[in-house]
ZAMAR-312816 format. One record per atom (N, C-alpha, C, O): residue number from 1; atom name; x, y, z. Coordinates in nm, 2 decimals, always signed. Example, Ala and Ser with C-alpha at 12.3 -4.5 7.8 and 13.67 -1.06 7.14 Angstrom:
BEGIN
{n = 1 atom = N X = +1.32 Y = -0.57 Z = +0.78}
{n = 1 atom = CA X = +1.23 Y = -0.45 Z = +0.78}
{n = 1 atom = C X = +1.32 Y = -0.33 Z = +0.78}
{n = 1 atom = O X = +1.42 Y = -0.33 Z = +0.85}
{n = 2 atom = N X = +1.28 Y = -0.22 Z = +0.71}
{n = 2 atom = CA X = +1.37 Y = -0.11 Z = +0.71}
{n = 2 atom = C X = +1.29 Y = +0.00 Z = +0.79}
{n = 2 atom = O X = +1.34 Y = +0.11 Z = +0.80}
This chain:
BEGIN
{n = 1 atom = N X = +3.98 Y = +4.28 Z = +10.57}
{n = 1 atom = CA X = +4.09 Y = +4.36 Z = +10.52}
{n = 1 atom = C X = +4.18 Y = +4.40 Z = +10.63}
{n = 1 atom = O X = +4.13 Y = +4.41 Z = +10.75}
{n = 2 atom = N X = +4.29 Y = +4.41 Z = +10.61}
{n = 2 atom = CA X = +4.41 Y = +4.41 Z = +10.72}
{n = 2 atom = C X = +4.45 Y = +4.56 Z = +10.70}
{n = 2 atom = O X = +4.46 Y = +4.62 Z = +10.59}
{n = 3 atom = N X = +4.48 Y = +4.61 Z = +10.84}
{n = 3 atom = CA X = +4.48 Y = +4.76 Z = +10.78}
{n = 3 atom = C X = +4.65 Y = +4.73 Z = +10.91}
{n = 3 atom = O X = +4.67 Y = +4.64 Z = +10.99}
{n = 4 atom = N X = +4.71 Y = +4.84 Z = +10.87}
{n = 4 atom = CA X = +4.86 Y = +4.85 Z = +10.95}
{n = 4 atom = C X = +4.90 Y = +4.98 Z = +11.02}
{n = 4 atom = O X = +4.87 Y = +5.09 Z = +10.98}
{n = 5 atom = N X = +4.94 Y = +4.97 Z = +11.06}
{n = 5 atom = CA X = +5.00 Y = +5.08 Z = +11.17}
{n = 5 atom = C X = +5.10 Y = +5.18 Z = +11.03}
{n = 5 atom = O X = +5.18 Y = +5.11 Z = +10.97}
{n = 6 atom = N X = +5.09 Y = +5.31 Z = +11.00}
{n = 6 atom = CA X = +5.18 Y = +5.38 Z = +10.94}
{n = 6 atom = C X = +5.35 Y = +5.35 Z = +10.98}
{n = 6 atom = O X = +5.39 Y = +5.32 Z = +11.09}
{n = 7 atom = N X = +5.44 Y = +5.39 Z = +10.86}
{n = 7 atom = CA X = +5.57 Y = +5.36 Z = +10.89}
{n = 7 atom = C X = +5.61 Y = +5.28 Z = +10.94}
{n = 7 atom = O X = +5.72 Y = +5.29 Z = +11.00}
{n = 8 atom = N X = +5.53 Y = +5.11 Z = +10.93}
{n = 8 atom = CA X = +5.58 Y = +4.99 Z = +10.97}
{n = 8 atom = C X = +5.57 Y = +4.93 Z = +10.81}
{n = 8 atom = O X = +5.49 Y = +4.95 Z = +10.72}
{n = 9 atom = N X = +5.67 Y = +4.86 Z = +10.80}
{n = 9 atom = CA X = +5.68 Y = +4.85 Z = +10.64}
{n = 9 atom = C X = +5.57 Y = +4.72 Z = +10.67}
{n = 9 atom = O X = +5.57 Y = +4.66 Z = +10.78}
{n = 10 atom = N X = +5.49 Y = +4.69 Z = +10.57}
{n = 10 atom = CA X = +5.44 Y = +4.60 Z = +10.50}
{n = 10 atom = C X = +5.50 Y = +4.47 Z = +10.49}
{n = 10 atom = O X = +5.45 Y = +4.37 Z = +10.55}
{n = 11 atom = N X = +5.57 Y = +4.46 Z = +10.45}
{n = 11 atom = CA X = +5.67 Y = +4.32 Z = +10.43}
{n = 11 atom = C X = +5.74 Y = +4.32 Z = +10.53}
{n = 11 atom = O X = +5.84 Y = +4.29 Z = +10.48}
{n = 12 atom = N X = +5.76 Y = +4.32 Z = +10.64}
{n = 12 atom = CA X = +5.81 Y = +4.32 Z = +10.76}
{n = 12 atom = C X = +5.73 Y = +4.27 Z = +10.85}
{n = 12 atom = O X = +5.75 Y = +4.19 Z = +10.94}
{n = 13 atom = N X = +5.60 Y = +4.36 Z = +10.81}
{n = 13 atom = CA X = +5.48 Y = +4.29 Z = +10.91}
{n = 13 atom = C X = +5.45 Y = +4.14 Z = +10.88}
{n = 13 atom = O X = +5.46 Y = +4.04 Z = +10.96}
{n = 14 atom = N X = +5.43 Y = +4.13 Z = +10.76}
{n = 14 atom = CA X = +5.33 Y = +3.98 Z = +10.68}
{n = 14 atom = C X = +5.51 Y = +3.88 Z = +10.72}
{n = 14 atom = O X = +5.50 Y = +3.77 Z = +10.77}
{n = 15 atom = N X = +5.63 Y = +3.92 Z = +10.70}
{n = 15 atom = CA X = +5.70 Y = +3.89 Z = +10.71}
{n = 15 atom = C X = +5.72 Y = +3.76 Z = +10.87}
{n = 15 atom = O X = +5.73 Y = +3.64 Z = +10.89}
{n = 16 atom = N X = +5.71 Y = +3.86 Z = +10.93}
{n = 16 atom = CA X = +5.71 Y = +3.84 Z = +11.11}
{n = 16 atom = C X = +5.58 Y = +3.77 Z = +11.12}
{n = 16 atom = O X = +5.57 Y = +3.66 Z = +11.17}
{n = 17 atom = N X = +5.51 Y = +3.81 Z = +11.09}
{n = 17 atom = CA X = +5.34 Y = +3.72 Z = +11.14}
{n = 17 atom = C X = +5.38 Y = +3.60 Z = +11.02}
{n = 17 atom = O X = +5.38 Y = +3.49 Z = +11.08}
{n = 18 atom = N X = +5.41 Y = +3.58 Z = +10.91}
{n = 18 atom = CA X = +5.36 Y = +3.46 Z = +10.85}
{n = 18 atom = C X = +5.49 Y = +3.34 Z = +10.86}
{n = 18 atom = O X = +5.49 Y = +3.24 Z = +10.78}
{n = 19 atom = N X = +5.58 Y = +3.37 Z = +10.94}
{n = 19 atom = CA X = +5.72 Y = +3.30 Z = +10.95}
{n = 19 atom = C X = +5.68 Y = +3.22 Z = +11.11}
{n = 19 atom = O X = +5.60 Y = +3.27 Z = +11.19}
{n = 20 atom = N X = +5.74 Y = +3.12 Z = +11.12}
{n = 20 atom = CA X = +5.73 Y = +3.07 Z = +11.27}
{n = 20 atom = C X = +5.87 Y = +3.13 Z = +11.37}
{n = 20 atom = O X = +5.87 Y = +3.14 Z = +11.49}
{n = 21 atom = N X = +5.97 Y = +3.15 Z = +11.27}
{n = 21 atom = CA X = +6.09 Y = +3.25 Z = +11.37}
{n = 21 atom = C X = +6.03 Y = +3.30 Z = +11.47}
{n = 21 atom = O X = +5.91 Y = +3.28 Z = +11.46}
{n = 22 atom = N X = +6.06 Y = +3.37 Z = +11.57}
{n = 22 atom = CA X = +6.08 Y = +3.46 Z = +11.68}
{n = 22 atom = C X = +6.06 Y = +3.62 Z = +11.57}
{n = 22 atom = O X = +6.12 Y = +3.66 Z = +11.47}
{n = 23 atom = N X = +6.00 Y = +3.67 Z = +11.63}
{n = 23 atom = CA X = +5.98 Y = +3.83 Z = +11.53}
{n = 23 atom = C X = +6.15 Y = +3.91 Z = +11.62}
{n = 23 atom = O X = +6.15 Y = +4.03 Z = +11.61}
{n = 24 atom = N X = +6.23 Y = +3.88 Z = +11.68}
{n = 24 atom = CA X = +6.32 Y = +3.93 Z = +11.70}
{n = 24 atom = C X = +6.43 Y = +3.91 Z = +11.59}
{n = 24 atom = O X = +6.52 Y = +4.00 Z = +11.61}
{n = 25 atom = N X = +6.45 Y = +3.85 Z = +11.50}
{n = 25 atom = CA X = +6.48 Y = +3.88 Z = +11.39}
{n = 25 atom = C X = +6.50 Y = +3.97 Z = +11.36}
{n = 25 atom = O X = +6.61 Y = +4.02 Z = +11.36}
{n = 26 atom = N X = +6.40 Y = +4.03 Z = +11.34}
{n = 26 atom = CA X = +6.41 Y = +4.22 Z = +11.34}
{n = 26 atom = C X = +6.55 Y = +4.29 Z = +11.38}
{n = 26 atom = O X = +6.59 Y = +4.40 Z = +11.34}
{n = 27 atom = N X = +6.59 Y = +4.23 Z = +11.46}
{n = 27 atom = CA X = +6.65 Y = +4.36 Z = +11.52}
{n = 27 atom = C X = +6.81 Y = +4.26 Z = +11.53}
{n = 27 atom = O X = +6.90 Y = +4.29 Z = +11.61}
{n = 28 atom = N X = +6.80 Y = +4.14 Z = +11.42}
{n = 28 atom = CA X = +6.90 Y = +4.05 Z = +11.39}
{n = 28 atom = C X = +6.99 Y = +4.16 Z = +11.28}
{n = 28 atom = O X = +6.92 Y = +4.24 Z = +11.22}
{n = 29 atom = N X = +7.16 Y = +4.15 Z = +11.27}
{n = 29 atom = CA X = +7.22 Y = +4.26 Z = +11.25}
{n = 29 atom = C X = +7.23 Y = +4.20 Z = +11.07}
{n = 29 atom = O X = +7.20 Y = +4.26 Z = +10.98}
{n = 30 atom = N X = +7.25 Y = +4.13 Z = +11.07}
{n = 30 atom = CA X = +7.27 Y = +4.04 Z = +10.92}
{n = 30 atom = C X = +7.11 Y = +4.03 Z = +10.87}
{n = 30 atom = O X = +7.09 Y = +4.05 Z = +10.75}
{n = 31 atom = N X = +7.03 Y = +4.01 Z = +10.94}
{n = 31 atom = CA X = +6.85 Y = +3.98 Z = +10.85}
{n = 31 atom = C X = +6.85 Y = +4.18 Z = +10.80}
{n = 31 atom = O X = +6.81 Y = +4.21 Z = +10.69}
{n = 32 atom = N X = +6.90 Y = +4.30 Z = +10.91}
{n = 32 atom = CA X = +6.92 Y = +4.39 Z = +10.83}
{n = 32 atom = C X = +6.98 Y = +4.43 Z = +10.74}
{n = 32 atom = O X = +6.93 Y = +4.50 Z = +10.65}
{n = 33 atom = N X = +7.10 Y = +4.39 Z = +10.74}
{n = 33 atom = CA X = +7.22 Y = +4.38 Z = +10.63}
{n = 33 atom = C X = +7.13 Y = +4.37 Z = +10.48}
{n = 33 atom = O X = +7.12 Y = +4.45 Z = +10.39}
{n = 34 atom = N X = +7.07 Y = +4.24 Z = +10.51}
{n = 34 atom = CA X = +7.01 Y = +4.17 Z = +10.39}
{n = 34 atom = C X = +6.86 Y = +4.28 Z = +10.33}
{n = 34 atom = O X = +6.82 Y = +4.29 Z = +10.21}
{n = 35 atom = N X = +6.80 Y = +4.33 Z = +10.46}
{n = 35 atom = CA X = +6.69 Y = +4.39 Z = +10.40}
{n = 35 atom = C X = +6.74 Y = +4.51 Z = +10.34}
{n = 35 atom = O X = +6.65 Y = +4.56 Z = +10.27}
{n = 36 atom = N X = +6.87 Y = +4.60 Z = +10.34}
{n = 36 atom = CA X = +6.94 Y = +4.66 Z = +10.33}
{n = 36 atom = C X = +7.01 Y = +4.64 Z = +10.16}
{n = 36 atom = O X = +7.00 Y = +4.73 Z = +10.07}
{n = 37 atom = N X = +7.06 Y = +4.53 Z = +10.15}
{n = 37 atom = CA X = +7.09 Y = +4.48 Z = +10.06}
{n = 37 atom = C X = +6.95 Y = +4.47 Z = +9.92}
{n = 37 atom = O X = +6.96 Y = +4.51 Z = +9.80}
{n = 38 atom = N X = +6.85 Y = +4.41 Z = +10.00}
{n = 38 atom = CA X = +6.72 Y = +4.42 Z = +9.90}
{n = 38 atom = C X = +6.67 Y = +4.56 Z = +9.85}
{n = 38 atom = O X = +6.61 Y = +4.58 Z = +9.75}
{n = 39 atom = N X = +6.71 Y = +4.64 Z = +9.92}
{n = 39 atom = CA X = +6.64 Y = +4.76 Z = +9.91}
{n = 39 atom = C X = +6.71 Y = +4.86 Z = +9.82}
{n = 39 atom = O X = +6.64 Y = +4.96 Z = +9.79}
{n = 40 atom = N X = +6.86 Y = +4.83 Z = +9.77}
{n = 40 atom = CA X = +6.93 Y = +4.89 Z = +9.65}
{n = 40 atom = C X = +6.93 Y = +5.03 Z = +9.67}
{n = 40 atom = O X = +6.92 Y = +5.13 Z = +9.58}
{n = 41 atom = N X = +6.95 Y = +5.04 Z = +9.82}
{n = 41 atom = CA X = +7.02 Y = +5.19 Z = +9.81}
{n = 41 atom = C X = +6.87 Y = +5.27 Z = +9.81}
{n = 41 atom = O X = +6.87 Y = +5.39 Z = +9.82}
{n = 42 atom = N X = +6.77 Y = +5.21 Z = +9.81}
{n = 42 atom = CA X = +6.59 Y = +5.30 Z = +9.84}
{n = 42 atom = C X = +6.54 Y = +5.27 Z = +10.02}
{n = 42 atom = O X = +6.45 Y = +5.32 Z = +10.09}
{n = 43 atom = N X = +6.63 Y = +5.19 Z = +10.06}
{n = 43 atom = CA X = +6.59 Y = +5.17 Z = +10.23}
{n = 43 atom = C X = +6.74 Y = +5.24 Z = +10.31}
{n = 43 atom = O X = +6.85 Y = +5.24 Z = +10.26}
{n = 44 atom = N X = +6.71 Y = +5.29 Z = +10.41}
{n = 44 atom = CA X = +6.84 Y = +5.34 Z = +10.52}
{n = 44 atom = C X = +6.80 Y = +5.27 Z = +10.67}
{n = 44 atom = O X = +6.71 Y = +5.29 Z = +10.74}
{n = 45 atom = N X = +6.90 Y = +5.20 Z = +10.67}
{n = 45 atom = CA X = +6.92 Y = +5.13 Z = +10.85}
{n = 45 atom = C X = +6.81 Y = +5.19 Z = +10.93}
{n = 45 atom = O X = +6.74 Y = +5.12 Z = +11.01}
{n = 46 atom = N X = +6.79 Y = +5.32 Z = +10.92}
{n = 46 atom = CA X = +6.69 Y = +5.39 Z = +11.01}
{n = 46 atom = C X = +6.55 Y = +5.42 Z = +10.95}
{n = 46 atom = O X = +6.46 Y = +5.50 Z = +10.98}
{n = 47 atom = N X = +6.54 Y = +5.35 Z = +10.86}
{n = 47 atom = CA X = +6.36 Y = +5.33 Z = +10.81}
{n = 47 atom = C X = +6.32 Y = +5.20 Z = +10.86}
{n = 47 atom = O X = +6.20 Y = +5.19 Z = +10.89}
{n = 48 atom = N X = +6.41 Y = +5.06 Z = +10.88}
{n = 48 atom = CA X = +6.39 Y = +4.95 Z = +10.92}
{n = 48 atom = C X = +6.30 Y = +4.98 Z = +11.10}
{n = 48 atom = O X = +6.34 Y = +5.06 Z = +11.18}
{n = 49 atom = N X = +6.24 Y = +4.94 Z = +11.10}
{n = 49 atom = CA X = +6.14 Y = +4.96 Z = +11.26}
{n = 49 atom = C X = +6.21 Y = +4.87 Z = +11.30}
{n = 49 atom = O X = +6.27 Y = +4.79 Z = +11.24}
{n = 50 atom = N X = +6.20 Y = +4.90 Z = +11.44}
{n = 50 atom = CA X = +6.30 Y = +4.77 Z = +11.59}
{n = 50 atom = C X = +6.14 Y = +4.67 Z = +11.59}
{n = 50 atom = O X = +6.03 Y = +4.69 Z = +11.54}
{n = 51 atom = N X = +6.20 Y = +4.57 Z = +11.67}
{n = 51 atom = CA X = +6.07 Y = +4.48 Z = +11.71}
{n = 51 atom = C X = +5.98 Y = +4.58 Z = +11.81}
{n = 51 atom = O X = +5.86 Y = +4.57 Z = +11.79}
{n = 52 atom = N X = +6.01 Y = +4.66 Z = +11.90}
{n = 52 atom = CA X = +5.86 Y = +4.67 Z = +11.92}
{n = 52 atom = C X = +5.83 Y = +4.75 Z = +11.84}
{n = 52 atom = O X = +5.71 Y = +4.74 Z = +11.83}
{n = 53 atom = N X = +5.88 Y = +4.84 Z = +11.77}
{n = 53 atom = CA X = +5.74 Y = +4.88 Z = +11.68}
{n = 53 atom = C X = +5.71 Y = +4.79 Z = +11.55}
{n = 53 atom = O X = +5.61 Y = +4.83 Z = +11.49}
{n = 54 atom = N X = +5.75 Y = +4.71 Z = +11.52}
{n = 54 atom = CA X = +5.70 Y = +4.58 Z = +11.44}
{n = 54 atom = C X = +5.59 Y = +4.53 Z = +11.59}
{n = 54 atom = O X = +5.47 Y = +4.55 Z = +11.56}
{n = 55 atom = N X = +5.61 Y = +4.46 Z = +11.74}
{n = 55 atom = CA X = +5.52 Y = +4.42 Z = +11.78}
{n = 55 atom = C X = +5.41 Y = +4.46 Z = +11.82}
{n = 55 atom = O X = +5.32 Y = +4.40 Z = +11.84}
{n = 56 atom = N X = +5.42 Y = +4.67 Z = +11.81}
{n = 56 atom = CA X = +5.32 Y = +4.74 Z = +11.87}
{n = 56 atom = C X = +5.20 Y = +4.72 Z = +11.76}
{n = 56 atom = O X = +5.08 Y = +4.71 Z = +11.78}
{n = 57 atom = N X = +5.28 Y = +4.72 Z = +11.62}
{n = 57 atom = CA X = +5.21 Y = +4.70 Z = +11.48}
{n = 57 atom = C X = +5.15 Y = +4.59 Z = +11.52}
{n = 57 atom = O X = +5.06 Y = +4.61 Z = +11.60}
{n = 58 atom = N X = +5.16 Y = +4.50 Z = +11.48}
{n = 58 atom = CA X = +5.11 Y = +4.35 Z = +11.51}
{n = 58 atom = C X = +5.02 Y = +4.37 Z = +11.59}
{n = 58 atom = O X = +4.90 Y = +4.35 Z = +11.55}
{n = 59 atom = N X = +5.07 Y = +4.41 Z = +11.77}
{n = 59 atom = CA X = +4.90 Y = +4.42 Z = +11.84}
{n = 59 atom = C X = +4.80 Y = +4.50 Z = +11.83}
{n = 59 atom = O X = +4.69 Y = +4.48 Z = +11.88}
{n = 60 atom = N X = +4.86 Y = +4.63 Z = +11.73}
{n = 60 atom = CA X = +4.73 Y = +4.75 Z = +11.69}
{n = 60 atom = C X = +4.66 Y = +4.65 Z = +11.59}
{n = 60 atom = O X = +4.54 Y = +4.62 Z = +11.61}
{n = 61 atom = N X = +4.72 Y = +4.61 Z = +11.48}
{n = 61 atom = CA X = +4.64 Y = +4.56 Z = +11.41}
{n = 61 atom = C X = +4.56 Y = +4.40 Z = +11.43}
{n = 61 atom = O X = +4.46 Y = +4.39 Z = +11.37}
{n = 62 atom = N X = +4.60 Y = +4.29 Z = +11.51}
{n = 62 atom = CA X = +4.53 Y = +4.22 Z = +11.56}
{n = 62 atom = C X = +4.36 Y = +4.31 Z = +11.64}
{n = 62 atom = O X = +4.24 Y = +4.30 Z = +11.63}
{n = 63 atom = N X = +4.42 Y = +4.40 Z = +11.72}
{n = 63 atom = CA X = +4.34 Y = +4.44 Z = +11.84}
{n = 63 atom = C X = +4.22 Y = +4.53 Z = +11.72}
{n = 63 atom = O X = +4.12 Y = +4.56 Z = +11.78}
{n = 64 atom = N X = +4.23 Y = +4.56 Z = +11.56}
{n = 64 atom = CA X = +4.17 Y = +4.67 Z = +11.51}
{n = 64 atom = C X = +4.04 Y = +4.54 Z = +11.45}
{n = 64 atom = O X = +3.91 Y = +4.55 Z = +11.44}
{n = 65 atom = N X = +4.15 Y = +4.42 Z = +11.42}
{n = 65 atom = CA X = +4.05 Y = +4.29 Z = +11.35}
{n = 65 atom = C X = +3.97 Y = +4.27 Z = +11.43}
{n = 65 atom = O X = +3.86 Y = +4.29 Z = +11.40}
{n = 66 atom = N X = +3.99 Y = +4.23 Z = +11.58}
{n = 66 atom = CA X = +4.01 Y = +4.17 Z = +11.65}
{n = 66 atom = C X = +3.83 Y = +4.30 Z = +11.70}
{n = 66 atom = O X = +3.74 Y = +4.24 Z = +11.77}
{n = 67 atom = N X = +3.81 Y = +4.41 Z = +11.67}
{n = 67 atom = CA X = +3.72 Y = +4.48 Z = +11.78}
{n = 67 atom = C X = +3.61 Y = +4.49 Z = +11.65}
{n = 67 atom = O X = +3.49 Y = +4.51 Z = +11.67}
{n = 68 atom = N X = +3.68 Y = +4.48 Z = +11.49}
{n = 68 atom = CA X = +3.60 Y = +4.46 Z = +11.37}
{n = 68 atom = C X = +3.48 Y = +4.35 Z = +11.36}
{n = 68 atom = O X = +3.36 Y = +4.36 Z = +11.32}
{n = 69 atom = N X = +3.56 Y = +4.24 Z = +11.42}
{n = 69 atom = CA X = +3.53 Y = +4.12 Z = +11.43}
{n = 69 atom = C X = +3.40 Y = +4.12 Z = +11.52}
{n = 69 atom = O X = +3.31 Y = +4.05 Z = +11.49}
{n = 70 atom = N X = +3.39 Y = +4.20 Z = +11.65}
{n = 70 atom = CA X = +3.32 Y = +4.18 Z = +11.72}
{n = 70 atom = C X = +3.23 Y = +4.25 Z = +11.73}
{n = 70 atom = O X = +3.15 Y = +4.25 Z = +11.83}
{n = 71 atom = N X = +3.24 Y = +4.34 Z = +11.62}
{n = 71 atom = CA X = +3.11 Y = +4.49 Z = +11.56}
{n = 71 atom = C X = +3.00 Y = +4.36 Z = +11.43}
{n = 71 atom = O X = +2.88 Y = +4.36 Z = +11.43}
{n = 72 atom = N X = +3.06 Y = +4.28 Z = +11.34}
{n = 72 atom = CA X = +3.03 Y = +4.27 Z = +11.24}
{n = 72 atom = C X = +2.94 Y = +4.07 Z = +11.33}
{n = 72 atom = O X = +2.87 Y = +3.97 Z = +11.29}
{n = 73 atom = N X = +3.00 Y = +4.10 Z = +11.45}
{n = 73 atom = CA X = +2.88 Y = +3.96 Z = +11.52}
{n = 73 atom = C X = +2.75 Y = +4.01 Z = +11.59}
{n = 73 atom = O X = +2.65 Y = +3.95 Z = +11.60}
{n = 74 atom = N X = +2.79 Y = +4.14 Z = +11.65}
{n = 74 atom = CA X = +2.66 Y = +4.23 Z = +11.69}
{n = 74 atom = C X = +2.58 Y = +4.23 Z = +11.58}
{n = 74 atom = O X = +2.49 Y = +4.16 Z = +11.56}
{n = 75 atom = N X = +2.62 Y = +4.30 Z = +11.51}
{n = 75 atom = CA X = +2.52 Y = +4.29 Z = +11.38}
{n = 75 atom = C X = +2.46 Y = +4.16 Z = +11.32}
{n = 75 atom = O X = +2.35 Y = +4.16 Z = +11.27}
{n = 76 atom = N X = +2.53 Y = +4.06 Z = +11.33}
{n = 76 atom = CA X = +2.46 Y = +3.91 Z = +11.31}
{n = 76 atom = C X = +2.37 Y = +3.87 Z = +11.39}
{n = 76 atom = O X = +2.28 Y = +3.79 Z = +11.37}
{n = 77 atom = N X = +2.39 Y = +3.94 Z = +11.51}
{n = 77 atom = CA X = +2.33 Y = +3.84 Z = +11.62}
{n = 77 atom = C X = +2.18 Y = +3.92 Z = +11.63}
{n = 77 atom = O X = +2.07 Y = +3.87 Z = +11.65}
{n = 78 atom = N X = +2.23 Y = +4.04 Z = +11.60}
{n = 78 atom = CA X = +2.06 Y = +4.15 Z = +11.58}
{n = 78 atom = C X = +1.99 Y = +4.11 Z = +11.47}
{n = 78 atom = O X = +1.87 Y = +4.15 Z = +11.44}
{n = 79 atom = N X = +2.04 Y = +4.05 Z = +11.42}
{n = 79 atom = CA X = +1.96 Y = +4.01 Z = +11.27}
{n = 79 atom = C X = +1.92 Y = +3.86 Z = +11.31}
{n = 79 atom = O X = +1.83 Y = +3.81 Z = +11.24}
{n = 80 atom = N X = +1.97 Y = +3.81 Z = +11.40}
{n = 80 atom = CA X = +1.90 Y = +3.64 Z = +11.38}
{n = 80 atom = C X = +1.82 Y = +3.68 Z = +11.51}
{n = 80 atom = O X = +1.75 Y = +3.59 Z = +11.55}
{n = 81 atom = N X = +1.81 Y = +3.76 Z = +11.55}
{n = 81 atom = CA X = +1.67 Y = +3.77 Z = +11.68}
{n = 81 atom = C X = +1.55 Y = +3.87 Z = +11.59}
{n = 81 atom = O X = +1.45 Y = +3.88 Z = +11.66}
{n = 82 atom = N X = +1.54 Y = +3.92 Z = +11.49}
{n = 82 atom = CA X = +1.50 Y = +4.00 Z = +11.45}
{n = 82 atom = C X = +1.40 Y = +3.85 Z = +11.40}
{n = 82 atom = O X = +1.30 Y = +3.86 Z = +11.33}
C-alpha cells in the first residue's frame, strides 16, 4: 500500500511517478493553467505543490516502501531459518 506525504495532491504524485516527463512540469506555467482549469474553481494556484515538494513526496514515500520492504524480508528470512 502506498501511503503519501499530507497536502501533496494524489494525482500529482501518481501523475509525476507514472509519466516518463521530467516531474518539473510541475512548476510548468500552462500544465498549471490546465490543472487549474480541471479543478472548476475547487483548486487555487497556491494548493498546487512546486516540484520539490512533489520530489520531497516521492522520496518520503519511496524511502517509507522502501524501509517496509526491508521490515517484511526480516521477517521472511526469520521464518526460513526457523
Amino acid at each position: 500500500m502506498m501511503r503519501f506525504v499530507p497536502n501533496c495532491p494524489l494525482f500529482l504524485l501518481i501523475f509525476t511517478y507514472k509519466i516518463v516527463q521530467s516531474i518539473n512540469i510541475v512548476d510548468n506555467p500552462e500544465f498549471r493553467e490546465l490543472l487549474l482549469y480541471f479543478g472548476q474553481g475547487r483548486v487555487t494556484n497556491s494548493e498546487i505543490p512546486a516540484r520539490t515538494c512533489l520530489t520531497g513526496s516521492i522520496i518520503k514515500t519511496w524511502k517509507d516502501e522502501r524501509d517496509q520492504f526491508h521490515q517484511e524480508m526480516k521477517v521472511c528470512w526469520t521464518c526460513l531459518l526457523c
